[in-house]
GUTORNU-447253 format. One record per residue (C-alpha): x, y, z. Coordinates in nm, 4 decimals. Layout:
<nodes>
NODE        xx        yy        zz
NODE         X         Y         Z
...
</nodes>
This chain:
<nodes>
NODE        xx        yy        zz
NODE    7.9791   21.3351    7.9367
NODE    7.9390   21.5452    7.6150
NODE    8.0092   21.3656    7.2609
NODE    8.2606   21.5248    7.0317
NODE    8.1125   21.7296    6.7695
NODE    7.9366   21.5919    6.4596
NODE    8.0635   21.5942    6.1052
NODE    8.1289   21.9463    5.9918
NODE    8.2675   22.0581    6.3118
NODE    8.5638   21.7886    6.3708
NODE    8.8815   21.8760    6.5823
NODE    9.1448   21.9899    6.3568
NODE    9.3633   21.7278    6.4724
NODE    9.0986   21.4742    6.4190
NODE    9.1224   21.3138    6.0462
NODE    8.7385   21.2588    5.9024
NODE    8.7141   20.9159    5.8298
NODE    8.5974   20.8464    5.4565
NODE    8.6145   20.4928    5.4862
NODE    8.4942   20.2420    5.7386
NODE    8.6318   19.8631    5.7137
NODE    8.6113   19.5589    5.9462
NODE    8.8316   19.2976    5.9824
NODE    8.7454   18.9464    6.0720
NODE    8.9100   18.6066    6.0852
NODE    8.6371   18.4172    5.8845
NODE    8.6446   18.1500    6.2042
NODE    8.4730   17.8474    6.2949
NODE    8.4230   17.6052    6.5698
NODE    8.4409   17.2119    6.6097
NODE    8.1115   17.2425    6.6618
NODE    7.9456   17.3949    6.3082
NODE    8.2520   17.3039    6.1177
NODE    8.5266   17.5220    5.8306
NODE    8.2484   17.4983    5.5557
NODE    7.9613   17.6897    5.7642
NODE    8.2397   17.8972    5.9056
NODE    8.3163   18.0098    5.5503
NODE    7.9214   18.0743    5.4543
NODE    7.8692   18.3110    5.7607
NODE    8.1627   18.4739    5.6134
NODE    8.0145   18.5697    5.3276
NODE    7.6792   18.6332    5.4977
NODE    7.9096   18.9042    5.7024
NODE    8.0331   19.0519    5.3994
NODE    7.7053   19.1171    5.2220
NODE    7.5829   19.2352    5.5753
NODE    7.8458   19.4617    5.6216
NODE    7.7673   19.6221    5.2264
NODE    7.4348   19.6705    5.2748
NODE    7.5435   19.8599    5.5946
NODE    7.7233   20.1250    5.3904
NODE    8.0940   19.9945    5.5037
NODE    8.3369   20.0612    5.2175
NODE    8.5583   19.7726    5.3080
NODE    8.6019   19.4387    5.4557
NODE    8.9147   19.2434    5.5568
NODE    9.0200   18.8973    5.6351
NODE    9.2973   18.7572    5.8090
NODE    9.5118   18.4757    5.6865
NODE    9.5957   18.2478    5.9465
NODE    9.8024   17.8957    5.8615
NODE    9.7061   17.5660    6.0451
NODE    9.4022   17.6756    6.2245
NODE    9.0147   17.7269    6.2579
NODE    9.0462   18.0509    6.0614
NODE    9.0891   18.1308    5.6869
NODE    9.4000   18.0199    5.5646
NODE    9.3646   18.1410    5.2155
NODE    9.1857   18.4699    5.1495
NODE    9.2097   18.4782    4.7796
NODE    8.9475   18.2100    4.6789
NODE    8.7221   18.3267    4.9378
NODE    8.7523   18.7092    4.8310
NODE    8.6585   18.4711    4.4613
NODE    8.3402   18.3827    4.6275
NODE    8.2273   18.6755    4.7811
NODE    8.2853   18.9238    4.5292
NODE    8.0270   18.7232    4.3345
NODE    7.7526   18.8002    4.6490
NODE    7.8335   19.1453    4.6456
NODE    7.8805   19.4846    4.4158
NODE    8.0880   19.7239    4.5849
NODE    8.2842   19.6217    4.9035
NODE    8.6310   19.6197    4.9044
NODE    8.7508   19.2755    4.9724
NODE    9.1358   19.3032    5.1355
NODE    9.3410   19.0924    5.2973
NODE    9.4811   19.1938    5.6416
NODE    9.7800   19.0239    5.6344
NODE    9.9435   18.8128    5.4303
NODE   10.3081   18.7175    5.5489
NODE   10.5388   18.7128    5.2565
NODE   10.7441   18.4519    5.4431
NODE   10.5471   18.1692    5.3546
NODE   10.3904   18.3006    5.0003
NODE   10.5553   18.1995    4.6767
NODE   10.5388   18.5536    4.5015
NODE   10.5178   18.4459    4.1599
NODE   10.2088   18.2219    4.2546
NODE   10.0491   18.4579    4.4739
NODE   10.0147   18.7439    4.1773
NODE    9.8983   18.5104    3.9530
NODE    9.6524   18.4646    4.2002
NODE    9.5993   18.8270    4.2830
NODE    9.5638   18.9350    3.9454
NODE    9.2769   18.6367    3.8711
NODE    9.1055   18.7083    4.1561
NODE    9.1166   19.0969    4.1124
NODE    8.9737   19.0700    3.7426
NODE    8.6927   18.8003    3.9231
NODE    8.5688   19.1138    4.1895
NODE    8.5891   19.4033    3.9169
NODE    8.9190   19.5501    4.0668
NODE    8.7926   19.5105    4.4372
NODE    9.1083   19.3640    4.5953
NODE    9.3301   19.4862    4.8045
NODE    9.5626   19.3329    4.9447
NODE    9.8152   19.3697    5.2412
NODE   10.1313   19.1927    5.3133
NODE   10.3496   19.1705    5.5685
NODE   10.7481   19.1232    5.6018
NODE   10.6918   19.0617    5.9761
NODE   11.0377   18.7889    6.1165
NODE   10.7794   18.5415    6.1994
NODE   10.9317   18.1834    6.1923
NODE   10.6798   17.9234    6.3367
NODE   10.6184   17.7405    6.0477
NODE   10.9687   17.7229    5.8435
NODE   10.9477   17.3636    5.9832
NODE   10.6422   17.3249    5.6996
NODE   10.7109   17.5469    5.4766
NODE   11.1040   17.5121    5.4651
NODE   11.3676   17.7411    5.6144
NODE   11.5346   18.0053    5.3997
NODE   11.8742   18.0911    5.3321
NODE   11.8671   18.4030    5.5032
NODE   11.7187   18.4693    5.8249
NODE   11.3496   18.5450    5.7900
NODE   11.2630   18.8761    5.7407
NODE   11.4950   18.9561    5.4632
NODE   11.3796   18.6325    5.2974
NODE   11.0308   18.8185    5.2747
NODE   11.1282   19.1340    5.2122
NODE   11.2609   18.9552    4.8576
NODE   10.9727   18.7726    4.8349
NODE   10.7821   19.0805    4.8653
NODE   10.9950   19.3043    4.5822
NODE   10.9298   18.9984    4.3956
NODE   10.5583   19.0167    4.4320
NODE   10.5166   19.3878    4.3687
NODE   10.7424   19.3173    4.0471
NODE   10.4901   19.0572    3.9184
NODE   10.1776   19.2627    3.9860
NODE   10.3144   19.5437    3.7916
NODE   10.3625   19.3737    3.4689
NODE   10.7195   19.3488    3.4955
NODE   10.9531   19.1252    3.2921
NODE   11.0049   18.8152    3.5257
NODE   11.2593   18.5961    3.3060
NODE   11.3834   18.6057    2.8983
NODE   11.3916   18.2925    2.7458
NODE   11.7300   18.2398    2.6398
NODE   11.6702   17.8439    2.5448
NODE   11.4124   17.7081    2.3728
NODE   11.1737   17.5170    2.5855
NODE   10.8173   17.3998    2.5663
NODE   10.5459   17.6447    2.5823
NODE   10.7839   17.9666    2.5464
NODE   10.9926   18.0493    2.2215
NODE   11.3423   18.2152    2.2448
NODE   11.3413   18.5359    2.2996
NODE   11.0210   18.5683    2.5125
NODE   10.9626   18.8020    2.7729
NODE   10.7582   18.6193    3.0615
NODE   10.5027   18.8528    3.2389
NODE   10.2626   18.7454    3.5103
NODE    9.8893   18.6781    3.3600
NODE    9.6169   18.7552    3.3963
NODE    9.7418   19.1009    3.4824
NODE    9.5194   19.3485    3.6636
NODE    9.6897   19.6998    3.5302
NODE    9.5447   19.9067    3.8700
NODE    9.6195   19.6592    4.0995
NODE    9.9452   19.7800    4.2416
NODE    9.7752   20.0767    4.3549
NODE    9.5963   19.8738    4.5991
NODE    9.8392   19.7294    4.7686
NODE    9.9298   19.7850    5.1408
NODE   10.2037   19.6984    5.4136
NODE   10.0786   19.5894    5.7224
NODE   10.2868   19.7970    5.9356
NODE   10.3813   19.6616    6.3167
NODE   10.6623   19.9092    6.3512
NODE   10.8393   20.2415    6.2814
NODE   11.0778   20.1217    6.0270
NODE   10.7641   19.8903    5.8728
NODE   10.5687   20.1766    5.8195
NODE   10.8460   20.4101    5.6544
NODE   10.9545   20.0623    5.4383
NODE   10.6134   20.0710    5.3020
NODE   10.6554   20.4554    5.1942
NODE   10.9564   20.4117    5.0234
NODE   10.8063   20.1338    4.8229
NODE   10.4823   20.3462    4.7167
NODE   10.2343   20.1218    4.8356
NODE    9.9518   20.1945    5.1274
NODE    9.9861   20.1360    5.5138
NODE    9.7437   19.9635    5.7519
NODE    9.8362   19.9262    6.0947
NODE    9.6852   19.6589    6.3632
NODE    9.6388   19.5791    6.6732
NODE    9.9867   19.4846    6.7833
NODE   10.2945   19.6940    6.7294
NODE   10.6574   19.6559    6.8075
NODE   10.9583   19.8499    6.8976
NODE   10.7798   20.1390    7.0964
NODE   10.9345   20.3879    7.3218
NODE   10.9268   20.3159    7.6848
NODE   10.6305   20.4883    7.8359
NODE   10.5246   20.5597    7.4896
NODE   10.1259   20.4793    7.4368
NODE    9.9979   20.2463    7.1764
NODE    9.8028   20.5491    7.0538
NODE   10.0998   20.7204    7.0645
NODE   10.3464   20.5303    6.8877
NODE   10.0262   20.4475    6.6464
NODE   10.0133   20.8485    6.5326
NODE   10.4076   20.8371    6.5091
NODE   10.4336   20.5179    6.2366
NODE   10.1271   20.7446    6.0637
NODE   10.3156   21.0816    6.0194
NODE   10.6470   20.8889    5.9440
NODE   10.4736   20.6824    5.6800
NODE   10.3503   21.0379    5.5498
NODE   10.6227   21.2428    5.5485
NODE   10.8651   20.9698    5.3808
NODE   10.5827   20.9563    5.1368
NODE   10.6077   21.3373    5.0773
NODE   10.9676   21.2945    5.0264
NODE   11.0186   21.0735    4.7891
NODE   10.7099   21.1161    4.5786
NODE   10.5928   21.4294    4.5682
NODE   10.2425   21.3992    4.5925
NODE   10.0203   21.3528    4.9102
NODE    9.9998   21.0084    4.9964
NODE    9.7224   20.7154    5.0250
NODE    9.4736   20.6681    5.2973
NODE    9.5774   20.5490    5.6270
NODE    9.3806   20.2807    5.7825
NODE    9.3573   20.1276    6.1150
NODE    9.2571   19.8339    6.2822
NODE    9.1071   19.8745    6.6163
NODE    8.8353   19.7073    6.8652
NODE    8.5459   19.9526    6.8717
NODE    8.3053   19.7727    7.0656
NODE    7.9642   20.0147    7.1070
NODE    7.7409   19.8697    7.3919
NODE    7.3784   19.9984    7.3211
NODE    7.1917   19.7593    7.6168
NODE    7.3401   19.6815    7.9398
NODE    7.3646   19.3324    7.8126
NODE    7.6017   19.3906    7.5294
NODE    7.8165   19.5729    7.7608
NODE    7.8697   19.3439    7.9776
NODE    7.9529   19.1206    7.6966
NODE    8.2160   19.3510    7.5964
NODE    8.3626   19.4406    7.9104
NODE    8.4514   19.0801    7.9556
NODE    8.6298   19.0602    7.6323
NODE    8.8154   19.3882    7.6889
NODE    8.9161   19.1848    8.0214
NODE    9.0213   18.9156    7.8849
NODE    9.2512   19.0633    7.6225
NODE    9.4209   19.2733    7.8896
NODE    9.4764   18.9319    8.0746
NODE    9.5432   18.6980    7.7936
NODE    9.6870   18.9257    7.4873
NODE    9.6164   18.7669    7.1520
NODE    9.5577   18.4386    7.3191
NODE    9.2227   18.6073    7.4087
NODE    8.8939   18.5254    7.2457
NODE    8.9436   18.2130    7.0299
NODE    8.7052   17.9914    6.8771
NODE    8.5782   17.6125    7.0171
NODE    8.8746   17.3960    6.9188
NODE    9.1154   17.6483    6.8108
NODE    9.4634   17.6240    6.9040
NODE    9.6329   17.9000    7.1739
NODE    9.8827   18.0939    7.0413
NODE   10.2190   18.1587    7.2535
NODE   10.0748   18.4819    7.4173
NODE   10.1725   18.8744    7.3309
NODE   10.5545   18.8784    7.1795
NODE   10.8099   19.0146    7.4324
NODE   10.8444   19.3780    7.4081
NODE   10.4957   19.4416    7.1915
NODE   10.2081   19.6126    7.2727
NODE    9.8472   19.5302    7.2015
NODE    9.5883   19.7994    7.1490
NODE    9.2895   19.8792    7.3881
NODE    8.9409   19.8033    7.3394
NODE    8.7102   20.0661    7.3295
NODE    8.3699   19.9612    7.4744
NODE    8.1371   20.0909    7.7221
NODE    7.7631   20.3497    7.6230
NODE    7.8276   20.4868    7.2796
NODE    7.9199   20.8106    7.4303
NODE    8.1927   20.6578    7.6520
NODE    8.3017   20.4995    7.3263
NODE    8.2984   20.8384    7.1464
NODE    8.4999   21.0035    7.3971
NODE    8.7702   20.7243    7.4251
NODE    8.8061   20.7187    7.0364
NODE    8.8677   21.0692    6.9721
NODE    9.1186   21.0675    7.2536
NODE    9.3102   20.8158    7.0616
NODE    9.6370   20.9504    6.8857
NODE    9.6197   20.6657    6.6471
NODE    9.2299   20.6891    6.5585
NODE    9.2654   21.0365    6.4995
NODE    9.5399   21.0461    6.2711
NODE    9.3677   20.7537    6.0594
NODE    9.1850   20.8326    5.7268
NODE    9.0365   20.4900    5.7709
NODE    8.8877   20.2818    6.0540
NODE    8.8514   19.8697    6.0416
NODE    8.6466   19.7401    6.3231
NODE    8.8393   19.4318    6.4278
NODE    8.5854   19.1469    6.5477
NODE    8.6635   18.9179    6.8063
NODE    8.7700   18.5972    6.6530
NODE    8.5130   18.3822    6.9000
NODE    8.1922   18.5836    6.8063
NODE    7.9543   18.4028    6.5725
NODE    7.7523   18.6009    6.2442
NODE    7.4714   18.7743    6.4415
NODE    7.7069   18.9271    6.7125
NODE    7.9311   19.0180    6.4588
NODE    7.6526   19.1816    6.2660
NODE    7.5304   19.3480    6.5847
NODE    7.9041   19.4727    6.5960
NODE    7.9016   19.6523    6.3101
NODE    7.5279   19.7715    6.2995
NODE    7.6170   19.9137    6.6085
NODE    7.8864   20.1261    6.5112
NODE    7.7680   20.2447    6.1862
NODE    7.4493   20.3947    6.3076
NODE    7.5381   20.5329    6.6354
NODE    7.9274   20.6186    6.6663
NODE    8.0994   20.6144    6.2865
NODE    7.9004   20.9523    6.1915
NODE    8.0546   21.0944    6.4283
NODE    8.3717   21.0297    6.2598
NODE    8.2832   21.2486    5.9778
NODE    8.1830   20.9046    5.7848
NODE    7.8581   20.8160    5.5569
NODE    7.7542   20.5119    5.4452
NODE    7.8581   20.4296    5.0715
NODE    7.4987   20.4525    4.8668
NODE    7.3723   20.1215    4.7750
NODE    7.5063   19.9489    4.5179
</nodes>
């Protein structure tokens, strides 16, 4: 097998990546316990810097042995590190309160040195309006307000004039969100499962990430496939309506680089047990099982094997190659040193070839 061509000499379809992310659950098991779960998080973080990745992601996950709240975490590690990135990969707007979640935001984004960014998500999910409380409207359009909301707050926006006197606000006041972060709405992402996600997300003026499951496809259509499609949509609309060329694209994938026989091996099994178990696959000791893949959506591959096989695979991708970004998403079960392993892996042998370079040292 021959490996695509270095930097310099990229396929024309093949978008040079400037950035390279990860994206990791910030897990832990029954065993160690949430607060060393949290520490190796951070240990990841300043790992992944010092590897020359220009961003890192975390999942928010309710109820569970994964983070549950990203902002006071992104707190902590922006005080460990310099230049990273620290985004969140998603938050549902379902369950957020938007008012409190760009106060928030804006704290936490002032904290880092305008490091965050954040991604949200308007995705119909329902499992927990038993806990949270039900809405009057069915669930998506619920967050879909809750997210105008949001984007209103972090851009400085008049919220509510006070038209009684009341304690703490005179009549007459206009009642903005503080602390404000001024660039902070330029940071801001949808995470984008679907065609009419990613074109939503255009027509508000805010980036697009998309993951590792998507909805709504084509029959017969690829996940590759339908990936590239959400990407051009999101651009064009973008085009449209503003004029100018749009924001970076990033994507989330499982890029898996086996450099022994050993890790491999370790890797074909988990590419196994995704195609058998979906998102139910790789979950940490005590961690609950989800429900399985959602009827009608499609989960993206894994792509493992020799770093030329991995090469090969990724630049036969539709999706990869239309990205301007590419987030390395870790398997939820692996602990700090295979998760370092992970992305030491990928950023000296395969990411290059992506027309990447490390970010210089801080």
């Amino acid at each position: 097998m021959t490996i695509a061509a270095p930097a310099g000499t990229l396929p024309a379809y093949f978008h040079p990546k400037q950035r390279l992310g990860f994206n990791t659950r910030v897990s832990f098991n029954d065993d160690a316990g949430p607060a060393q779960g949290l520490r190796d998080g951070i240990e990841l973080f300043k790992e992944a810097e010092r590897l020359g990745y220009q961003s890192g992601w975390a999942y928010q996950r309710h109820f569970d042995h994964y983070l549950s709240s990203p902002l006071p975490f992104f707190a902590a590690v922006g005080q460990h590190t310099q230049r990273i990135t620290l985004g969140s990969a998603v938050i549902p707007m379902r369950y957020q309160d938007p008012i409190l979640l760009a106060e928030a935001a804006g704290t936490t984004d002032l904290l880092i040195d305008g490091r965050l960014e954040l991604t949200i998500a308007t995705g119909a999910n329902g499992a927990f309006d038993a806990v949270f409380g039900t809405a009057d409207t069915d669930a998506r359009t619920e967050a879909k307000r809750r997210q105008a909301r949001f984007l209103a707050a972090i851009s400085g926006e008049v919220l509510h004039t006070v038209t009684e006197p009341v304690q703490g606000a005179a009549l007459g006041a206009e009642l903005r969100v503080t602390p404000h972060s001024p660039t902070l709405r330029n940071r801001i992402r949808q995470g984008s499962a679907s065609l009419s996600s990613a074109i939503q997300a255009a027509e508000l003026g805010i980036g697009l990430i998309t993951g590792t499951v998507l909805h709504d496809h084509e029959e017969g259509e690829s996940f590759g496939a339908y990936q590239a499609r959400l990407i051009e949509a999101y651009r064009s609309t973008w085009r449209r309506i503003w004029q100018t060329e749009p924001p970076s694209v990033a994507v989330a994938a499982s890029i898996l680089v086996g450099t022994t026989a050993e890790l491999r091996e370790k890797y074909a099994a988990y590419d196994l047990d995704r195609r058998t178990n979906g998102i139910a696959a790789s979950r940490p000791k005590g961690a609950l099982a989800p429900p399985g893949t959602p009827a009608g959506a499609q989960i993206s591959p894994v792509f493992q094997g020799t770093p030329d096989q991995v090469i090969d695979a990724v630049f036969n991708d539709p999706g990869l190659a239309a990205a301007d970004e590419v987030v390395l998403f870790l398997p939820p079960a692996f602990g700090l040193a295979e998760n370092v392993r992970l992305l030491t892996d990928l950023a000296g042998t395969v990411a290059p070839l992506f027309g990447w370079s490390p970010a210089p040292a801080a």
